[in-house]
VOKERO-741506 format. One line per 3 residues: number of its first residue (from 1); their letters; for each residue y, x, z of N, C-alpha, C. Coordinates in Angstrom, 3 decimals, always signed. Example, Ala and Ser with C-alpha at 12.3 -4.5 7.8 and 13.67 -1.06 7.14 Angstrom:
2
1> as> -5.690,+13.190,+7.800,-4.500,+12.300,+7.800,-3.300,+13.200,+7.800; -2.250,+12.850,+7.080,-1.060,+13.670,+7.140,+0.030,+12.900,+7.870
END
This chain:
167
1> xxx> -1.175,+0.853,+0.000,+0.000,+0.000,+0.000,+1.240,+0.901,+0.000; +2.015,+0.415,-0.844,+3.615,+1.548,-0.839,+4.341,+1.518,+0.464; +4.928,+2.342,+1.021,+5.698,+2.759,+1.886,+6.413,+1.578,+2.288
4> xxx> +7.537,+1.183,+1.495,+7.774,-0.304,+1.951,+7.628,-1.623,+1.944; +6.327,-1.595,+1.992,+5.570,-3.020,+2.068,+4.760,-2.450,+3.373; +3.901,-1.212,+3.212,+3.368,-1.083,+4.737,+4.532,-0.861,+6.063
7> xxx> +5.911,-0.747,+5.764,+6.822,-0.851,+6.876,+7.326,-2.548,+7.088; +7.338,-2.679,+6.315,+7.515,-4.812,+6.459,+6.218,-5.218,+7.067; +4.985,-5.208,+6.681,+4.149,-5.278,+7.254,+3.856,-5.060,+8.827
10> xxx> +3.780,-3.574,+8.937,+4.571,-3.425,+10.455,+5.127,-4.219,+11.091; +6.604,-4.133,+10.571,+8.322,-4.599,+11.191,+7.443,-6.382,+11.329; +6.417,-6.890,+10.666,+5.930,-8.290,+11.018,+5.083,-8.175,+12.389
13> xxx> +4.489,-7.534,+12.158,+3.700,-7.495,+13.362,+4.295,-7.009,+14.363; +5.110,-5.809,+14.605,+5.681,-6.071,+15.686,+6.625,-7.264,+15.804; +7.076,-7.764,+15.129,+7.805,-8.982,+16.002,+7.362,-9.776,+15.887
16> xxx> +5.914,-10.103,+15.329,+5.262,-11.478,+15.815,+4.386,-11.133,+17.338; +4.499,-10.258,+17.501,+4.137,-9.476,+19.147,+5.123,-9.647,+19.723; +6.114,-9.657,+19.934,+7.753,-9.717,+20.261,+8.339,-11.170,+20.669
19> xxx> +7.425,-12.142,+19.822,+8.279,-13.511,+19.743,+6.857,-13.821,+21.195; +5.710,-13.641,+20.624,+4.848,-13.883,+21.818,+5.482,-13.832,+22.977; +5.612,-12.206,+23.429,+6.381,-11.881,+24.729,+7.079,-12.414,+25.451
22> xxx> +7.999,-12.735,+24.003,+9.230,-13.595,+24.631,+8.939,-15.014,+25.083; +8.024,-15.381,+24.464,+6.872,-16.800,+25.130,+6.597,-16.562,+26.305; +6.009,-15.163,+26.537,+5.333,-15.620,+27.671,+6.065,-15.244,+28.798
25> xxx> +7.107,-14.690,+28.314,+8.387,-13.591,+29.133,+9.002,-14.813,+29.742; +9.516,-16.148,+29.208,+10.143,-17.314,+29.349,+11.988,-17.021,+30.202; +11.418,-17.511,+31.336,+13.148,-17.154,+31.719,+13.441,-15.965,+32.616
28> xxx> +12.063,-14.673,+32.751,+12.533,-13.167,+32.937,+13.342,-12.514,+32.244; +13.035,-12.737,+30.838,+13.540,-12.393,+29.671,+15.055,-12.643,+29.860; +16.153,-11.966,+29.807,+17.157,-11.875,+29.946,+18.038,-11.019,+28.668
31> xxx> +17.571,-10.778,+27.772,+18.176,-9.846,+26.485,+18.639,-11.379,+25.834; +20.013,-11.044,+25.299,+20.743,-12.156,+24.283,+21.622,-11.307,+23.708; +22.420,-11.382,+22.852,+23.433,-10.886,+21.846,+24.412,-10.862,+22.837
34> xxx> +25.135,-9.309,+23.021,+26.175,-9.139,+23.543,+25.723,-8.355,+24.749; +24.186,-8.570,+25.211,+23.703,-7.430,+26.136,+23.260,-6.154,+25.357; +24.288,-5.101,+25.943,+23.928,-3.901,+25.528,+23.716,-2.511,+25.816
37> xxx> +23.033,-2.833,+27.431,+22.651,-1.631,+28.439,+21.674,-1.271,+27.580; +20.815,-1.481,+26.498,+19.640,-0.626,+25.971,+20.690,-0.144,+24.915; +21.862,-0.122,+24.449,+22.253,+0.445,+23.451,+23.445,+1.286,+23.891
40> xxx> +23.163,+2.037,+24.698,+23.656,+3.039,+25.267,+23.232,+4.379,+24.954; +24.204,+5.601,+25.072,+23.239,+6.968,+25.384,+22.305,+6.955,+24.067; +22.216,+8.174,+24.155,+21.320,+8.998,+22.522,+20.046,+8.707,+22.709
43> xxx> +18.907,+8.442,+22.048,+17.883,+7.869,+21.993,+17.550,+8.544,+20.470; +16.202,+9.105,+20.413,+15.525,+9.415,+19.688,+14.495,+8.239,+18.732; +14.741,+8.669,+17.402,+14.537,+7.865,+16.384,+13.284,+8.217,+15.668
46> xxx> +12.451,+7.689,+14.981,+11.568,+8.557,+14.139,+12.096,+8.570,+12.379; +11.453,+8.981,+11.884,+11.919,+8.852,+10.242,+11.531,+7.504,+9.874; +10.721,+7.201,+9.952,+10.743,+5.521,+9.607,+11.739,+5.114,+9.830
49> xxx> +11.733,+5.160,+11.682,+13.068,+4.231,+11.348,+14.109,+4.663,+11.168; +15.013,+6.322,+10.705,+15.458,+6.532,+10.401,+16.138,+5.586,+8.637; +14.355,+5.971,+8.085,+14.958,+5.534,+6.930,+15.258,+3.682,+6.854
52> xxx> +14.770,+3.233,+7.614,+14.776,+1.861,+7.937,+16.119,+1.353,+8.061; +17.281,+2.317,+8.985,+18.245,+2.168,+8.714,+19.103,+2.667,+7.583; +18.926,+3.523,+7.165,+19.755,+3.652,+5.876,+19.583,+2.983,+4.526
55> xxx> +18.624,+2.358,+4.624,+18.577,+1.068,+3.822,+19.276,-0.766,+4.188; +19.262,-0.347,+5.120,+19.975,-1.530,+5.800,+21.529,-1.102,+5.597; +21.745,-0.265,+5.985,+23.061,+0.288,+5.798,+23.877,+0.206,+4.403
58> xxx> +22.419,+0.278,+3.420,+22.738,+0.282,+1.841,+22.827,-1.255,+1.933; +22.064,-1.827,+2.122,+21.874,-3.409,+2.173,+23.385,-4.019,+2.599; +23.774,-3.495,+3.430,+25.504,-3.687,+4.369,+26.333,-3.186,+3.313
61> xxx> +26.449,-2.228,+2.732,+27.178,-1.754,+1.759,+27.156,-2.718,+0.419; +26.436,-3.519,+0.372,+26.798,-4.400,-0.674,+26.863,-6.032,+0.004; +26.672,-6.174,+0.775,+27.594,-7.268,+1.273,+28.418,-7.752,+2.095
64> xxx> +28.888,-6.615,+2.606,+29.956,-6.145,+3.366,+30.379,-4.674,+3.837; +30.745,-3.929,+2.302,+31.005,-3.070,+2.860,+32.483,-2.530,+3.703; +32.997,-3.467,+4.254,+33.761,-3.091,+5.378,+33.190,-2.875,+6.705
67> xxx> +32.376,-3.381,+6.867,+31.336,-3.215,+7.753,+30.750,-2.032,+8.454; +30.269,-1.904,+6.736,+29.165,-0.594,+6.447,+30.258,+0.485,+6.895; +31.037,+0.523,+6.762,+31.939,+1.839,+6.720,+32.532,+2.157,+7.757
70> xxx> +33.080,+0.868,+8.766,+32.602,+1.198,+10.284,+31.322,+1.738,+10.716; +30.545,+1.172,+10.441,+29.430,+2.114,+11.061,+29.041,+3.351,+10.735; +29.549,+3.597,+9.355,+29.397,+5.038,+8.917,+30.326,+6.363,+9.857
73> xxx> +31.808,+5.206,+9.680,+32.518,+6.003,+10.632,+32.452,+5.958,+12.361; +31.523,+5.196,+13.066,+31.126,+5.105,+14.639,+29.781,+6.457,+14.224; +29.433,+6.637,+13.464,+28.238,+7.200,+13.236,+28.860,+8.798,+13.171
76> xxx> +29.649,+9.151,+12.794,+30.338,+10.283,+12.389,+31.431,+10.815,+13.564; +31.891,+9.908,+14.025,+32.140,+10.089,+15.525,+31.590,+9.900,+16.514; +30.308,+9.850,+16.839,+29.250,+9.967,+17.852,+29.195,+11.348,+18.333
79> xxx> +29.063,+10.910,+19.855,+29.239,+12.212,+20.916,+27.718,+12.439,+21.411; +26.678,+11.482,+21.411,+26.064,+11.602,+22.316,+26.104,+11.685,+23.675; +26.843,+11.118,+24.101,+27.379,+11.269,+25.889,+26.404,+9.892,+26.378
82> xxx> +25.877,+9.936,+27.646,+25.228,+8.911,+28.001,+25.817,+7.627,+28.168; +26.729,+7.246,+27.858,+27.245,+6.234,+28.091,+28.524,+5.615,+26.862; +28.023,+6.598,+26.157,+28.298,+5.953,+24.266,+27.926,+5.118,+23.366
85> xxx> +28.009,+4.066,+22.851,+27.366,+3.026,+21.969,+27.045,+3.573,+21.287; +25.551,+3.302,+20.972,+24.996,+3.199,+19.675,+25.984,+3.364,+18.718; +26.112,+3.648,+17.299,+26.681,+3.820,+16.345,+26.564,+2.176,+15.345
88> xxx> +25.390,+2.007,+15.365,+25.269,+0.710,+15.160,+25.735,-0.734,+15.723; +26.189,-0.478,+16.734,+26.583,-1.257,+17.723,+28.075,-2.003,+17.508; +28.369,-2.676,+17.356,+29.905,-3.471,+16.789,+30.405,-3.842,+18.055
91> xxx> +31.752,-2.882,+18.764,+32.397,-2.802,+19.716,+32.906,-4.360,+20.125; +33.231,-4.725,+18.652,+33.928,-6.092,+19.434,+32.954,-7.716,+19.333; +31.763,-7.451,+18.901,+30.904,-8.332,+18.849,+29.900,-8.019,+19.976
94> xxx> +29.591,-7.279,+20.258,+28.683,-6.831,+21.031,+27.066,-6.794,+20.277; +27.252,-6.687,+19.467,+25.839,-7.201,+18.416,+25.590,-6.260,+17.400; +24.468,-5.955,+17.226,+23.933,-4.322,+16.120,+24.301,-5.020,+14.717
97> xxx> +25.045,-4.548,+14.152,+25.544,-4.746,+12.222,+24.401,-4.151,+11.591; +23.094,-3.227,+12.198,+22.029,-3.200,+11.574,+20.696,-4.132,+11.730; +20.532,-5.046,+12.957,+19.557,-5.747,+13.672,+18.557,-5.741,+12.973
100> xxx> +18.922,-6.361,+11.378,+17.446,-6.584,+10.835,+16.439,-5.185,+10.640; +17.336,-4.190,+10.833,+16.859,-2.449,+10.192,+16.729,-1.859,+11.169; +16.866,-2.105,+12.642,+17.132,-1.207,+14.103,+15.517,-0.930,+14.248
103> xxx> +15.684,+0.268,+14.664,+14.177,+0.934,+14.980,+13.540,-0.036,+15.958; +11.979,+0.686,+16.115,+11.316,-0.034,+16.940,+11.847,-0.145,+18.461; +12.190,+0.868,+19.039,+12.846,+1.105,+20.232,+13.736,+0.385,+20.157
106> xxx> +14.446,+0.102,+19.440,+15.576,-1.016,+19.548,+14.721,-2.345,+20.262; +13.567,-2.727,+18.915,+13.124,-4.326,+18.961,+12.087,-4.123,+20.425; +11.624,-3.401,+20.760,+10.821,-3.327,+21.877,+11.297,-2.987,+23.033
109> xxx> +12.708,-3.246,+23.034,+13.122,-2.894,+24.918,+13.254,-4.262,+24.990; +13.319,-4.875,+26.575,+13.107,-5.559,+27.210,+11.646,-6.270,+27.439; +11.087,-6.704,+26.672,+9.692,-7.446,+27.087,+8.992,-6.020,+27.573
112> xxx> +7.507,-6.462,+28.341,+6.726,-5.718,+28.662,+5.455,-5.179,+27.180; +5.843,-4.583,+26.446,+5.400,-4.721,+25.658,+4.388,-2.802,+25.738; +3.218,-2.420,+24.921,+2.543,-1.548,+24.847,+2.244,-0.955,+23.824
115> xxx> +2.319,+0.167,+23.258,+1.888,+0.537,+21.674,+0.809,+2.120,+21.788; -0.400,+1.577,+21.811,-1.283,+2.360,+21.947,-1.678,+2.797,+23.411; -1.513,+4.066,+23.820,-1.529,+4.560,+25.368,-0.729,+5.253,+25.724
118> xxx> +0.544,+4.466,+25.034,+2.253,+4.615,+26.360,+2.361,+3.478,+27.359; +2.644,+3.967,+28.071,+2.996,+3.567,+29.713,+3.987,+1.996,+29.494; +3.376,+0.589,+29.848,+4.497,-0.345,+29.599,+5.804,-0.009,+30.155
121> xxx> +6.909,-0.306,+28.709,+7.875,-0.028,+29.846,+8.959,-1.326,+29.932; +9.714,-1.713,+30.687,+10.053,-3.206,+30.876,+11.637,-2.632,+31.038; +12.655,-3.390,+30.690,+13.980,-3.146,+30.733,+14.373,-3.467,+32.584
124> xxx> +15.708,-3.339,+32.819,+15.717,-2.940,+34.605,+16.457,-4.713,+34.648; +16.750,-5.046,+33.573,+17.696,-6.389,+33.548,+17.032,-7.214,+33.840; +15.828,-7.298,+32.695,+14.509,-8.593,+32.931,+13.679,-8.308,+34.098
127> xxx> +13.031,-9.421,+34.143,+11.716,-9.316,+35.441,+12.311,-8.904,+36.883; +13.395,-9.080,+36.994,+14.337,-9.022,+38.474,+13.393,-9.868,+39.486; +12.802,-9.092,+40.376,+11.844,-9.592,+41.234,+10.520,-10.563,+40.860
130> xxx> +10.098,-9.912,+39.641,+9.169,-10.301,+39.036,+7.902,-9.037,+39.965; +6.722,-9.972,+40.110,+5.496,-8.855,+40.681,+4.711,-8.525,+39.162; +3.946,-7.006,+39.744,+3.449,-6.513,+38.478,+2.695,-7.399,+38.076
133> xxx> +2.040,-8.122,+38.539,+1.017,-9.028,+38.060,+1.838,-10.400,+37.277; +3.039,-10.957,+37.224,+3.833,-11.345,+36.936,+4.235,-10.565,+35.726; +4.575,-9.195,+35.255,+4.589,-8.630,+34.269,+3.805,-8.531,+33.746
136> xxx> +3.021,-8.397,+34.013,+1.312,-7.583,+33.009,+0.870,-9.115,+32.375; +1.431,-10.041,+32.914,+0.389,-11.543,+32.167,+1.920,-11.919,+31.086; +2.448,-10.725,+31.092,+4.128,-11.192,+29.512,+2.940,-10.236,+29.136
139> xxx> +2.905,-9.007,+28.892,+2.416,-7.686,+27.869,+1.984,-8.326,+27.168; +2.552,-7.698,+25.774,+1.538,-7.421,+24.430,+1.126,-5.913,+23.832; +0.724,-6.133,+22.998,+0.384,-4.560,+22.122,+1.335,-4.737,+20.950
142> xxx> +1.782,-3.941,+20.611,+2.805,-3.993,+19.572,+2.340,-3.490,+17.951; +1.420,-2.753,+18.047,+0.921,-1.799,+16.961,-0.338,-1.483,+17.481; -1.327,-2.326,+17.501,-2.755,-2.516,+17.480,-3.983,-1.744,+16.931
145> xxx> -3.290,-1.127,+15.599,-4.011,-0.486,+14.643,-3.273,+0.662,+14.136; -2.131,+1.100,+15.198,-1.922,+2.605,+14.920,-0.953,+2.361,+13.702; -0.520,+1.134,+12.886,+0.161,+0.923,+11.577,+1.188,+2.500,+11.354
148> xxx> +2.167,+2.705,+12.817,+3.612,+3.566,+12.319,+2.753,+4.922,+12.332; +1.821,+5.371,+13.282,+1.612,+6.757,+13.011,+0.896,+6.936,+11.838; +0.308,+5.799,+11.069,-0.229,+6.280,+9.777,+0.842,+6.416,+8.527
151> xxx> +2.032,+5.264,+8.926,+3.503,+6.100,+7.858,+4.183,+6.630,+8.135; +4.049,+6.932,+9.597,+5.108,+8.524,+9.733,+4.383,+9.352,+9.556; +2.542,+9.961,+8.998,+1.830,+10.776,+8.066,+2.139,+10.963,+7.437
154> xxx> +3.385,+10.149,+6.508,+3.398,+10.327,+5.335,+4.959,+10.673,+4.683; +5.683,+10.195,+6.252,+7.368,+10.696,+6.120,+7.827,+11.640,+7.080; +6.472,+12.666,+7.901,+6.915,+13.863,+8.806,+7.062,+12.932,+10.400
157> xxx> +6.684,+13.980,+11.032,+7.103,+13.369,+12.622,+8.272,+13.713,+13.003; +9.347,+14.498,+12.729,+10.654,+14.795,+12.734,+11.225,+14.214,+13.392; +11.720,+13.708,+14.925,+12.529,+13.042,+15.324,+13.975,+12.743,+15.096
160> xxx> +15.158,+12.380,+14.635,+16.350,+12.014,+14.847,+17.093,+11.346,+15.458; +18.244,+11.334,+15.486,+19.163,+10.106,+15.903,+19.836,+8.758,+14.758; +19.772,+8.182,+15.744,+21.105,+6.777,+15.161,+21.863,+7.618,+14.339
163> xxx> +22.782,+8.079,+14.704,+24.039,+8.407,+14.746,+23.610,+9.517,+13.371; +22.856,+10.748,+13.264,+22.341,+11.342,+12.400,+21.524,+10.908,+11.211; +20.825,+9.459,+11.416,+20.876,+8.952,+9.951,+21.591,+7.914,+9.444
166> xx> +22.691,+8.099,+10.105,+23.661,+7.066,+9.073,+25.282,+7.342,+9.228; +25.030,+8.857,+9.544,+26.364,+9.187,+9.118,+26.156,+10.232,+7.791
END
């Protein structure tokens, strides 16, 4: 399967894992548009989703590229300081101008979610006096069958940033 059909493919399955969560997450779940303690501070990207965004970015560039060009320019002025927005991040909306293209780490903070044999990890906002056993019955698996490490085989394990693929 070509490169981007096995990343749509993916990008489905994790968020039909995602919408689950959020089922079973119900009113722990506390992430809405305009919360943006996970889009803080430098965070490491892979090439997928590197390139994931710069297609989105191209995608923004033709239907709004005023847009696009803020983010090119938040992207180009990125400090990396812990307490810097995302580059993607739209200061006065509070809402990612890339959402549909934001890496997995983007779509997988907050629920209790698992991808292979990393450690669940749950955002500090949701599950506010939730017991582990209370968390562990939200978890899903996100990538079941290993889908991203078999196309980042094929686009390098290279880590990056936000901010470095789309400026």
């Amino acid at each position: 399967m070509p490169l981007d059909a096995s990343d749509a493919a993916l990008i489905q399955i994790v968020d039909s894992a995602l919408a689950e969560a959020a089922r079973l997450s119900g009113p722990w779940l506390v992430c809405r548009p305009g919360c943006t303690q996970c889009c803080l501070g430098p965070f490491a990207i892979n090439q997928l989703d590197a390139r994931r965004l710069r297609q989105g970015l191209a995608a923004l560039d033709v239907s709004d590229p005023d847009r696009a060009a803020r983010v090119r320019d938040r992207a180009r002025a990125y400090k990396e300081t812990d307490d810097e927005p995302c580059p993607a991040l739209d200061p006065s909306t509070g809402c990612c101008d890339l959402y549909t293209a934001r890496p997995l780490t983007c779509r997988t903070f907050g629920p209790p979610v698992r991808c292979g044999s990393d450690e669940v990890g749950v955002c500090e906002l949701c599950f506010s006096g939730a017991t582990d056993d209370e968390i562990a019955a939200c978890e899903v698996e996100i990538d079941p069958d290993g889908m991203e490490s078999n196309l980042l085989a094929e686009l390098g394990a290279e880590m990056t940033s936000v901010a470095a693929a789309l400026a």
